[in-house]
C-alpha positions as a Markdown table, in Angstrom:
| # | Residue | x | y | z |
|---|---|---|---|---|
| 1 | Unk | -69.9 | -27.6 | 208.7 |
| 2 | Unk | -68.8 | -30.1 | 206.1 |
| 3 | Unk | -70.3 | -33.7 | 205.9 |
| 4 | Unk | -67.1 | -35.5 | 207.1 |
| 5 | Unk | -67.9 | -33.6 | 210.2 |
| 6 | Unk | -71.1 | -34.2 | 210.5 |
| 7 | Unk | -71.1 | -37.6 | 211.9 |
| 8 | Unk | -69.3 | -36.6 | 215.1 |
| 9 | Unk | -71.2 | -33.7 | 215.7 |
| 10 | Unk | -74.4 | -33.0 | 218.1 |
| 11 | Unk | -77.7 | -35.6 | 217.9 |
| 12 | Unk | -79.4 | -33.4 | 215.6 |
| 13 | Unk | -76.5 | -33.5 | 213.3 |
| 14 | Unk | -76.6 | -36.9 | 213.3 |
| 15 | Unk | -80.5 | -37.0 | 212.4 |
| 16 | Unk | -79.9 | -35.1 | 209.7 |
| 17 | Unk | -77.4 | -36.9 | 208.1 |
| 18 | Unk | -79.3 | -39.8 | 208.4 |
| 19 | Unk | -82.5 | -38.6 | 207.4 |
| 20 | Unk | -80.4 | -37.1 | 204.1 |
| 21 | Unk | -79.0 | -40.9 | 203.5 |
| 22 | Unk | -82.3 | -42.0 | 203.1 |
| 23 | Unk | -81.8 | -40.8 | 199.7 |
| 24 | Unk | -79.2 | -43.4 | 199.0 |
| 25 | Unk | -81.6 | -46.2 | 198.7 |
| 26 | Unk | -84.4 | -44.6 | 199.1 |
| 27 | Unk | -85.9 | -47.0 | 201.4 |
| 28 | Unk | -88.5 | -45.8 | 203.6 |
| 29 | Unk | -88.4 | -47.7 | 206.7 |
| 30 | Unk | -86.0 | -45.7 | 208.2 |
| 31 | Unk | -88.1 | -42.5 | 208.8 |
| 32 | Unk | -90.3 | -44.2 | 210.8 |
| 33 | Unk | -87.8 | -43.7 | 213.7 |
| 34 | Unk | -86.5 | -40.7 | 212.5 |
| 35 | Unk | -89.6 | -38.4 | 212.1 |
| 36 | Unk | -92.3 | -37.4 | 214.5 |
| 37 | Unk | -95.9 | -38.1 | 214.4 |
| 38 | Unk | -96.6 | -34.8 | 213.1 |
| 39 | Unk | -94.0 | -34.6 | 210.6 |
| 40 | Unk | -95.1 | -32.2 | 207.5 |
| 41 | Unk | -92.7 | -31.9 | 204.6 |
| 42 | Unk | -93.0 | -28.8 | 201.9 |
| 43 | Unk | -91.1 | -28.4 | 198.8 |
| 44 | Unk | -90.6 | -25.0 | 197.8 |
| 45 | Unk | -90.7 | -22.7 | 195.9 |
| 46 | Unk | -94.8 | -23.1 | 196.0 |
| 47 | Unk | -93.9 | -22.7 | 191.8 |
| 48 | Unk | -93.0 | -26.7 | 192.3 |
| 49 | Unk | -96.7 | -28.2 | 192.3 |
| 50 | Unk | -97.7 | -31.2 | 192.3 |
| 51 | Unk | -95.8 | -32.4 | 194.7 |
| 52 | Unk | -96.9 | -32.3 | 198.6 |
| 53 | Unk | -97.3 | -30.8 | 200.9 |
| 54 | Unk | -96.7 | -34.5 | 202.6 |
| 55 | Unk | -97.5 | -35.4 | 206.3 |
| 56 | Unk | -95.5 | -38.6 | 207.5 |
| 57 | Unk | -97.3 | -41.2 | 205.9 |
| 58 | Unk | -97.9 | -39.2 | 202.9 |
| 59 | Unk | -93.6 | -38.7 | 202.5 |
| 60 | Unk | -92.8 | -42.0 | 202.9 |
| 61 | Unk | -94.8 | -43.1 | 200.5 |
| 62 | Unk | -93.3 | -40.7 | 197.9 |
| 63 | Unk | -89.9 | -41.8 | 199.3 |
| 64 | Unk | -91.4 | -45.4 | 198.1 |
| 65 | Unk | -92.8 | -44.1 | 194.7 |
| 66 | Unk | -89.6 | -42.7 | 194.0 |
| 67 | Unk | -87.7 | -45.7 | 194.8 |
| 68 | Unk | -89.8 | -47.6 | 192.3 |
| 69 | Unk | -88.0 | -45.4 | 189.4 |
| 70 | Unk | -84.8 | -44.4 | 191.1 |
| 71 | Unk | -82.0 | -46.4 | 192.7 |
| 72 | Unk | -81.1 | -43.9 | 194.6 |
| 73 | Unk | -81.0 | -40.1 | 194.6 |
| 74 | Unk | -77.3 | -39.7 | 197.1 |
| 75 | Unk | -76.9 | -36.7 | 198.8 |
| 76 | Unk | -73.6 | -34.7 | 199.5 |
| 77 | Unk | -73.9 | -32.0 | 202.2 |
| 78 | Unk | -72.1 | -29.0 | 201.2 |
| 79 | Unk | -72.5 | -26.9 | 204.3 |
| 80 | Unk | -74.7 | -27.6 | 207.5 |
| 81 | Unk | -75.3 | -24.7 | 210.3 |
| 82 | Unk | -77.2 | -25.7 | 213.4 |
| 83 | Unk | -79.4 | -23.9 | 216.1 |
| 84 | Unk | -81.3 | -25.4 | 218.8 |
| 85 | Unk | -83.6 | -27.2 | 217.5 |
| 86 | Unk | -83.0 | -27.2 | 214.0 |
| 87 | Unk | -80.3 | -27.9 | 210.8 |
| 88 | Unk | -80.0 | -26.1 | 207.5 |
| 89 | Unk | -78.2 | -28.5 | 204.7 |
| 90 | Unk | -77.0 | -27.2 | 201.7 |
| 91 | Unk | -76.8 | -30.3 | 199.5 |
| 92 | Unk | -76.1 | -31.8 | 196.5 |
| 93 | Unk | -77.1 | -35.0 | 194.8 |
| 94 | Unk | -77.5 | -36.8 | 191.0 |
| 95 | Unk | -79.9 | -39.3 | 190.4 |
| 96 | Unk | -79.6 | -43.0 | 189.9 |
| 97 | Unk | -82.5 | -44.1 | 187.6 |
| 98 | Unk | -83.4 | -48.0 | 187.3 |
| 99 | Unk | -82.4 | -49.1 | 184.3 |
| 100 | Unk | -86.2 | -50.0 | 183.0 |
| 101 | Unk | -87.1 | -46.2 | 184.0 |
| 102 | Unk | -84.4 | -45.2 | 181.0 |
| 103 | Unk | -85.4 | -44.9 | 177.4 |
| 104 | Unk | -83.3 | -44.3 | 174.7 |
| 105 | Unk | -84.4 | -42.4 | 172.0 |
| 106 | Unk | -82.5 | -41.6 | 168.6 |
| 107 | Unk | -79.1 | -41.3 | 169.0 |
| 108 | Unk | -79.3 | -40.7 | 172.8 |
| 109 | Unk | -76.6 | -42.4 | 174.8 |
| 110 | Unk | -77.7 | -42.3 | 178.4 |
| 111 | Unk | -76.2 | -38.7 | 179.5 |
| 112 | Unk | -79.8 | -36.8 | 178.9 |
| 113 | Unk | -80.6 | -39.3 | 182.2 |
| 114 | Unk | -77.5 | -37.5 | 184.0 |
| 115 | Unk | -79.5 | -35.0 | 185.9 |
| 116 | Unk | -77.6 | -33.4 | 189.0 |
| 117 | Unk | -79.7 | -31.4 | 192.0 |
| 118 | Unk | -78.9 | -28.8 | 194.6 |
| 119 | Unk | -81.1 | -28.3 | 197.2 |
| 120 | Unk | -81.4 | -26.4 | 200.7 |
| 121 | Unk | -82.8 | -28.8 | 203.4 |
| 122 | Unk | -84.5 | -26.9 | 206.4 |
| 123 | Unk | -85.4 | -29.4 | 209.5 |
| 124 | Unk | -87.2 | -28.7 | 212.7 |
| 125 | Unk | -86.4 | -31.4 | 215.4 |
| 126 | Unk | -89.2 | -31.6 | 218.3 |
| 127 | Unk | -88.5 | -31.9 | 222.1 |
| 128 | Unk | -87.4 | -35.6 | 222.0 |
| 129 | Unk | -84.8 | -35.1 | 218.8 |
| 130 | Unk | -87.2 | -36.1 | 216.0 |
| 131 | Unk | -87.7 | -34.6 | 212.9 |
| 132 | Unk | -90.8 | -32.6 | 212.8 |
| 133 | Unk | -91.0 | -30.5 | 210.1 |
| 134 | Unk | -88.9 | -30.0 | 206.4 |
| 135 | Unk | -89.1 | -27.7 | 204.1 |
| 136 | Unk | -86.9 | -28.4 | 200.9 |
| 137 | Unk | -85.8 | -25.8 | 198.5 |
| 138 | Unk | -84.9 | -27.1 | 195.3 |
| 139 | Unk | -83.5 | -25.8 | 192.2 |
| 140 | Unk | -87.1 | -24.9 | 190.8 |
| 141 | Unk | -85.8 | -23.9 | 187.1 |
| 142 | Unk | -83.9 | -27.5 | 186.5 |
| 143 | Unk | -86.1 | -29.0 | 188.4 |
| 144 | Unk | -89.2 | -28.3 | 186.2 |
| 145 | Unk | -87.5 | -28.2 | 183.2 |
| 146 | Unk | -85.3 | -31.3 | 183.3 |
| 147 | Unk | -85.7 | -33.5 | 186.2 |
| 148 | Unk | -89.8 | -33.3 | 186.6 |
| 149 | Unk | -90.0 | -34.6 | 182.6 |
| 150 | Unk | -87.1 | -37.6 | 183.2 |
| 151 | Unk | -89.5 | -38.5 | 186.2 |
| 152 | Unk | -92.4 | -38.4 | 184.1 |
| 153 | Unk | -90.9 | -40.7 | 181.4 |
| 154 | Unk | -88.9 | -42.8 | 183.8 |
| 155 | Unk | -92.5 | -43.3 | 185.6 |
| 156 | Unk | -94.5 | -44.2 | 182.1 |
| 157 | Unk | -91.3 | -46.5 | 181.5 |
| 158 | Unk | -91.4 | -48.5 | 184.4 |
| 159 | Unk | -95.3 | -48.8 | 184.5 |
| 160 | Unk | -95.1 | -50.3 | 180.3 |
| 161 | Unk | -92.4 | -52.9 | 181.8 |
| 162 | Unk | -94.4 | -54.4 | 184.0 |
């Protein structure tokens, strides 16, 4: 199901589209409402360390960490399928970096900072429609070879501003 569907679609749908909006702003507050209690997040594959496993407190604070360097990181969903109790979304998304995150070295114009995702979004919902569990499949080859170094700079960047 394409995204432009998604929005009239079951409650679970819904949840999922919001929860994947999130990454628009990346403002936390609105997974406080959306996830359970017991919410664990994984990023896989297990190759990606360093980052998580997350319970709920622990993801929205990476949610906030990464809005300290990003503006946002929006989200397109490609394809959803739905069961019962869960959603599947195939997405895709390019980050928004802040400009202080940005350095510019040599004759570099920007694009370098240009870095585009895809990424499979698995997400459990409990008995009452919350979000209890996520596992996230990323793109592990550009992901540690492009956008895990930007982050790193973009990180260092932002902490020398200030």
């Amino acid at each position: 199901m394409a995204e432009e569907n998604l929005a009239t679609s079951s409650p679970n749908l819904r949840a999922a589209l919001s929860f994947l909006s999130i990454a628009d702003t990346l403002d936390p507050a609105p997974l406080e409402t959306l996830l359970s209690p017991s919410y664990t997040h994984t990023l896989a594959p297990s190759s990606l360390t360093g980052f998580g496993p997350w319970d709920k407190a622990g993801f929205m604070a990476h949610i906030s960490f990464m809005g300290s360097v990003l503006e946002g990181f929006p989200v397109k969903v490609v394809e959803a399928v739905e069961s019962e109790r869960s959603v599947w979304a195939w997405t895709r998304s390019q980050a928004r970096w802040h400009a202080a995150a940005m350095d510019k070295d040599g004759e570099d114009t920007g694009k370098e900072w240009d870095f585009k995702g895809e990424n499979l979004f698995m997400l459990w919902f409990d008995a009452q429609g919350k979000i209890e569990r996520c596992v996230e499949m990323m793109d592990s080859l550009r992901s540690v070879n492009v956008f895990i170094p930007l982050l790193e700079r973009a990180t260092a960047n932002v902490s020398n501003a200030s």
